[in-house]
N, C-alpha and C positions, 0 to 999 in steps of 0.2 A: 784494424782500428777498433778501439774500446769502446770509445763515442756512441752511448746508443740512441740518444736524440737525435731528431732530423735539425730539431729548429731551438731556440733559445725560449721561446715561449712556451712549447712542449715540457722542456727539462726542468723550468720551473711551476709548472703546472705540480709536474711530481713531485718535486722535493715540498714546495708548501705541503701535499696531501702526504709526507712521509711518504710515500711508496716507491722512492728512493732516497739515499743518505746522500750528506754530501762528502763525505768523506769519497764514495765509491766516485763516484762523479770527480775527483781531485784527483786519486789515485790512478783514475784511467785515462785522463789528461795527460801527466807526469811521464805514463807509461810508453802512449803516444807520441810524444815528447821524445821520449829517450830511442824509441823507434827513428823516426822523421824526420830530427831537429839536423841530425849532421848532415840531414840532406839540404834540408829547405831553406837553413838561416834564420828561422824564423824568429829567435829569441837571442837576445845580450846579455839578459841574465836570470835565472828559474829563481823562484823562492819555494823549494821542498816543504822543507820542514814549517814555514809561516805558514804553507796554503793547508797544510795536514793538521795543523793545530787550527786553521781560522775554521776548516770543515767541519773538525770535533767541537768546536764551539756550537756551529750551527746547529749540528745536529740533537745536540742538547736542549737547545731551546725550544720553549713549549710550541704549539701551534698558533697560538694568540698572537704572540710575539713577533710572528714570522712575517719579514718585507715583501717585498714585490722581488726582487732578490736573492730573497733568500735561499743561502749556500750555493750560488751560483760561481762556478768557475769562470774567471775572465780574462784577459791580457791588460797589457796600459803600455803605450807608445815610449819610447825612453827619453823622450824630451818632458816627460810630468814625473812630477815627485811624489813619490810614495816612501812610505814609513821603512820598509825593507831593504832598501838598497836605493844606489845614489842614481839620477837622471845622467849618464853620460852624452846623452844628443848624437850617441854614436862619433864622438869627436876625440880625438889623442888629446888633444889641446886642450880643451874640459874640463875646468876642477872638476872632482867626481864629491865632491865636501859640500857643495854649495846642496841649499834644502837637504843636507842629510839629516835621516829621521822624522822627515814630515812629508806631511799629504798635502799633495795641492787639493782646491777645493774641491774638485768636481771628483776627484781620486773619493774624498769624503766622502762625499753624496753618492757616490756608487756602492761604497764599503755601510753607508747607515742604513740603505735599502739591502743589504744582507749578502752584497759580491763575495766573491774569495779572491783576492787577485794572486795569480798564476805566477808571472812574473812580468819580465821588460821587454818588448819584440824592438826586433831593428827597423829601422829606419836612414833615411838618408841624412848625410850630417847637417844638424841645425835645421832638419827638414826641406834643403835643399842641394840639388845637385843629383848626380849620380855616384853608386858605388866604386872608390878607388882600391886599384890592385892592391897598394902599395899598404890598405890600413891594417890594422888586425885586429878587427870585427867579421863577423860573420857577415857572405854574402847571403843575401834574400834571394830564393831560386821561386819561382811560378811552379806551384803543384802540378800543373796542365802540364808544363814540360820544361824542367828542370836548367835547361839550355836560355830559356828566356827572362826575360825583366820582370818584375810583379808592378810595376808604376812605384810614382816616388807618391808623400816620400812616408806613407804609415803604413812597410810595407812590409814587415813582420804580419802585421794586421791582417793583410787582405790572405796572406799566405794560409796565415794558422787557422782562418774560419773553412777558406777553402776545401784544407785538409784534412780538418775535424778535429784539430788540436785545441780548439776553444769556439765556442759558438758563439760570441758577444768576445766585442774589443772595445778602449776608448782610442779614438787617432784625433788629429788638429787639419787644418784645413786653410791653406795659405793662398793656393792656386789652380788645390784641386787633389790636398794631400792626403782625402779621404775618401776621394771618388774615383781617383785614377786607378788606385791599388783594388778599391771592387769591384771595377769594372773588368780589368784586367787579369785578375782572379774568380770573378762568376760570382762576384757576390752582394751583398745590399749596403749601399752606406751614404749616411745622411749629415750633407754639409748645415749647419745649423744657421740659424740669422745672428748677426755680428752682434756680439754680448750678450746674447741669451744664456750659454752657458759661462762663470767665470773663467777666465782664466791665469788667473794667479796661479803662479806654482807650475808655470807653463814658460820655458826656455824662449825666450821669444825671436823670431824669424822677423816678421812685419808687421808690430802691433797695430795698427787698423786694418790691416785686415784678417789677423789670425782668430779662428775659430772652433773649438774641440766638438767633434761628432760624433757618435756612436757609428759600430759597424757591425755588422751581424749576418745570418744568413737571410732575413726574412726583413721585409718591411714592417712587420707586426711588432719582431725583436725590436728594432731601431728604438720603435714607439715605449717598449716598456724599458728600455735604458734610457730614453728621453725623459720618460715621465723621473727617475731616480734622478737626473741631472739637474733637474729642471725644480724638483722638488713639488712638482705637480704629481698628482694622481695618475695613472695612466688610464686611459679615457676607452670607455667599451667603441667596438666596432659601430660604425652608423650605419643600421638596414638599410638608410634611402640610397646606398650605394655613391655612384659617381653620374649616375643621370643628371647630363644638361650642364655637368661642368665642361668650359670653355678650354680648350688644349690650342695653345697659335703652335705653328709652325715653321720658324723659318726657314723654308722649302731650298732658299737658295745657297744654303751652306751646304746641301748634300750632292752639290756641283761643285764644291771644292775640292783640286788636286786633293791627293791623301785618302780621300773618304773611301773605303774598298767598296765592290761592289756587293761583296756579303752583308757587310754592316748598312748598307741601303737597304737591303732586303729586309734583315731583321728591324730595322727601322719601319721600314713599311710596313711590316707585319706585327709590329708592337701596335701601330699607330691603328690599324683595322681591327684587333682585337679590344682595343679602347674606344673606337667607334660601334662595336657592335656591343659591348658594354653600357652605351648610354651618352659617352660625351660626346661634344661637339667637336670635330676638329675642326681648324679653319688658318690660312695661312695668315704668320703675322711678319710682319716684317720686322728685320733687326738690324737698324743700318748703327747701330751704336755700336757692332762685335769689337769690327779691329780698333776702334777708339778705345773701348775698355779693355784690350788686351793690355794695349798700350801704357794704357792708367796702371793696371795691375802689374806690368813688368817696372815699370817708373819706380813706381811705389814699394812693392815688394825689396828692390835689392837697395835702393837708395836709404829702406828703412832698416834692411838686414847690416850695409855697412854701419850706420848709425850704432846699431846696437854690438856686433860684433869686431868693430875696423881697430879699434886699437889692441885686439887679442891680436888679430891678422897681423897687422904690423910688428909685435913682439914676437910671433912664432908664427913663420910663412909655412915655414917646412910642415911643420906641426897639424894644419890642416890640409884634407884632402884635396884632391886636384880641382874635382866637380863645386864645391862648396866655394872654395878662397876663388877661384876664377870670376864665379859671377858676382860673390859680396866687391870682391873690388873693384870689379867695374860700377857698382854702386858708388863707389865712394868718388868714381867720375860725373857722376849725373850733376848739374849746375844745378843752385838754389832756386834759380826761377824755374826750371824745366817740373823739378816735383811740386813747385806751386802752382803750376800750369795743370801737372795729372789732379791735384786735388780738388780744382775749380772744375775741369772736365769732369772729375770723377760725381762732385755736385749734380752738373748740370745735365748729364746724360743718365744718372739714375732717376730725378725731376721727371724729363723728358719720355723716358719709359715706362717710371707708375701713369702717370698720365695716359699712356696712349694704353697701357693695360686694363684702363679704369673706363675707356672710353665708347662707343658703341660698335665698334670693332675692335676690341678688346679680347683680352683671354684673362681667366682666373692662373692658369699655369703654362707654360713654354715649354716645350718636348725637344730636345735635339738627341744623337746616340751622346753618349758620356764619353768616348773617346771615337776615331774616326775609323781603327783598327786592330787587331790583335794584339797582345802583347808582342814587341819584337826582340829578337836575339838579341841578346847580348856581344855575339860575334858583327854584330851591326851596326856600328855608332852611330852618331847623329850631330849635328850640327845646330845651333841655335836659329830657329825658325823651321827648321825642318817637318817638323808635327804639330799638326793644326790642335792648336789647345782649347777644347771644348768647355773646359770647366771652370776657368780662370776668369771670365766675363764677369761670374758671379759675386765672388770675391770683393773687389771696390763696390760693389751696390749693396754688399750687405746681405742679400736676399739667400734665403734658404735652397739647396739641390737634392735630391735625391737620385742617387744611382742606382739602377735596377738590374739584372741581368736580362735580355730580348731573346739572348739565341748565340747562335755557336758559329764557328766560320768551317770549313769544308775540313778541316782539321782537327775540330773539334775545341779550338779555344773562345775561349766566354766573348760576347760583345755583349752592349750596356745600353739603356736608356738612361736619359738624365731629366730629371724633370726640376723644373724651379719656377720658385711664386715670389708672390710680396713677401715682404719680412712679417714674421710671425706667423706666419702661412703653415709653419709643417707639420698642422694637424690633418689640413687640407691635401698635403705632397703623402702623407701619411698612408690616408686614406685612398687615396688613389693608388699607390702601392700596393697596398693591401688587398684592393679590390682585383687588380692585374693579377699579383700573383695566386690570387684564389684560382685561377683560370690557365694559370700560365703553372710550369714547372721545372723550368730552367735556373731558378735561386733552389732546389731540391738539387741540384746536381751535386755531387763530391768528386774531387781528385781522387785517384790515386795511385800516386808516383811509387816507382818503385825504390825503398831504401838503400836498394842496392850501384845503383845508378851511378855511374863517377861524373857529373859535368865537368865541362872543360872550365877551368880555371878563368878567370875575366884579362883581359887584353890589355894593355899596357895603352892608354888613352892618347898617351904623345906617339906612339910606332903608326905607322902607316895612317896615321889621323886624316880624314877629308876634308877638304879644303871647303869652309865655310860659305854659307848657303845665302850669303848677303851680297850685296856692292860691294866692290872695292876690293882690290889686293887682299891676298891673306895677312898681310903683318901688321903690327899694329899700329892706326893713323899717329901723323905726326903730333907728338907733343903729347904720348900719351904716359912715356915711360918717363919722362918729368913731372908729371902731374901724379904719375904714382909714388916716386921718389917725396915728393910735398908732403906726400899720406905718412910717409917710411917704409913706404912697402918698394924692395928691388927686387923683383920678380926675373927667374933667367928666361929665355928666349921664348921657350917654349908654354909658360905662362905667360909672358906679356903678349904674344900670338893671340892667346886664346882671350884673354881680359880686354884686347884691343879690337877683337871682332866683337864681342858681346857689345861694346864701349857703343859701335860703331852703328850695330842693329838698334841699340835705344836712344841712338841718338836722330836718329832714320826715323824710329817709331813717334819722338816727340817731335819732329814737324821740323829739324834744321837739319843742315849738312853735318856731318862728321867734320872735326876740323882738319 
């Protein structure tokens, strides 16, 4: 590796003071890149020649001049538009024309703070599902061990900081499309409060709940890519530390099947190194989880078919297995049921600044960021199968920060997640900040061997498990008619799979499956 920063704020320490170029800083990105990339998956597509001329630019410019940014080498998720090359959403299906030649905003606001951007890292299509065999895109491989998932779905992202192929990413964040891949990669990344950052120019999944986050090695980083998003300053560190801020706890999710016993541990031992820090921990209860899972899976896919169901309908084939499976079972959700999650989703966010604000309260919530290691690939899963930590946050809005806590007996990353009120992630910030002053597990780097051949990804319909819900595996009556309504005729093996998801949210929103 070229990379010789540890951290994002380190590398721009030096380039503001000249005592490095950014061109060297591009060039050894690139290099890394061409090392790594056939390994990892991590990119859809490089912009050489734009990054080598946006560095000679930098480098040109006086010192006066120079951003919070400045000449910094970075990634951007391929669902945002940038001026280089077109947002594919990682999709066949995709015009690649649409926003060609322009920056979404926030792409701007990183590029006026003085970014270099790199190029497009992959992701999952339209930022949801899993990778299919069948597409041809680059699979995403986990620096830690090449054979595993990196989390969906900015998952270029989590890989390239991982590996030292870029220190600072921008990803989005629908259910947890920013936090799962840091977690599960070892690294920092911070879901932001809903519309803080724009997101125009941002392919959209679930516009009320979609939101664009920085990723980085460091919670410090997070902050000075925050601060360029945000078009705020980025704010000096606060000596009074984290003394006497309030951390709840809810104790009783870490008795949820799923939870390994490593990621307890590191759990415990995040939560005692923030106790001997200064904060308060204190248990808080969170009897709103599975209700806003619920809101946020309602919501998410009922608003993804909205947005993508009549591409669906035109070209079935055209998207991948993981993506068209769950958007169309959105397009089964009834009108009152997603009127149902948004009144819920009202009244259980209410219900919890309240109790946050009360005198058994907490300023921020602590859970791990996911329950356990990254898993194989050779693994499948089933919808309900993995308890989703991060998704809660989503429908309320409210800010998350992923942190890395510690490693499992193997040595792959586990996460903290911390999250506050909205507008809070000066506060989530800072407490990051202060953990990893103490802590040195977001310092770790992969490194995978290029040499390495992974086993090719498993064909999702062969020896598939048999769904983790109620009911028969096929799909409830009346549902391949109701697909038909849409224009989507789905053969056995998708109607299978759109007829269990159909069947789990229909479970989740409080009626029987018909």
């Amino acid at each position: 590796m070229q990379q010789p920063f540890a951290t994002l704020t380190e590398a721009a320490s030096a380039l503001r003071s000249g005592a490095v170029g950014s061109r060297e800083l591009v060039a050894a990105a690139l290099a890394d890149a061409d090392a790594l990339d056939p390994l990892l998956g991590v990119y859809v597509t490089r912009f050489p020649e734009q990054a080598l001329a946006a560095a000679r630019a930098a480098d040109s410019r006086p010192a006066a001049e120079r951003g919070p940014l400045h000449g910094l080498p970075i990634a951007v998720k391929d669902n945002l538009a940038t001026v280089e090359g077109p947002a594919t959403a990682q999709s066949p299906a995709h015009d690649p024309h649409w926003w060609c030649g322009l920056d979404a905003p926030a792409v701007a606001r990183l590029r006026r703070a003085g970014a270099v951007v790199l190029g497009k890292t992959t992701m999952a299509e339209y930022a949801m599902g899993r990778p299919d065999p069948a597409h041809p895109f680059p699979v995403p491989r986990n620096p830690w061990d090449p054979e595993r998932w990196t989390g969906g779905s900015s998952t270029g992202n989590g890989a390239g900081i991982a590996s030292g192929l870029f220190l600072g990413a921008l990803g989005s964040d629908t259910s947890g499309s920013v936090r799962l891949p840091a977690a599960l990669c070892g690294t920092t990344g911070l879901k932001t409060t809903f519309g803080l950052v724009p997101t125009d120019g941002c392919l959209p999944l679930s516009p009320s709940q979609d939101v664009l986050g920085p990723m980085a090695v460091s919670a410090r980083d997070c902050g000075l890519l925050l601060g360029a998003l945000t078009g705020q300053p980025d704010r000096a560190p606060d000596p009074s530390g984290i003394r006497g801020l309030r951390i709840g706890v809810p104790y009783g999710l870490l008795d949820t099947p799923g939870v390994t016993g490593a990621c307890r541990t590191a759990f415990q031992d995040a939560l005692r190194t923030l106790r001997e820090l200064g904060c308060e921990i204190r248990e808080f209860e969170l009897p709103e989880f599975g209700a806003l899972l619920a809101v946020n899976a309602v919501t998410m896919l009922a608003e993804a078919f909205s947005e993508h169901g009549e591409r669906l309908a035109a070209d079935w084939d055209g998207h991948g297995r993981g993506f068209r499976r769950l958007a169309a079972a959105g397009g089964l959700i009834p009108a009152h049921l997603y009127l149902r999650a948004q009144r819920t989703r009202d009244l259980l966010t209410a219900a919890l600044l309240e109790r946050m604000d009360g005198p058994a309260g907490a300023d921020l919530i602590a859970t791990p960021t996911w329950p356990a290691p990254a898993r194989p690939y050779a693994r499948e899963t089933a919808p309900g199968d993995e308890l989703n930590l991060t998704a809660v946050w989503n429908p309320t809005g409210f800010p998350a920060l992923a942190l890395p806590m510690g490693a499992d007996p193997a040595g792959l990353p586990l996460s903290l997640q911390l999250a506050g009120r909205p507008r809070s992630e000066h506060t989530l910030l800072r407490a990051g900040e202060v953990f990893q002053s103490v802590t040195t597990w977001h310092l770790r780097r992969a490194a995978p061997d290029p040499r390495h051949r992974p086993a090719p990804l498993r064909d999702p319909d062969r020896n598939a498990p048999a769904p983790s819900i109620p009911g028969p595996g096929h799909a409830p009556a009346g549902i391949e008619e109701a697909l038909a309504a849409l224009g989507i005729t789905p053969g056995p093996a998708d109607l299978a799979a759109v007829g269990a998801v159909a069947r789990a949210l229909l479970a989740a929103g409080g009626r029987p499956a018909a």
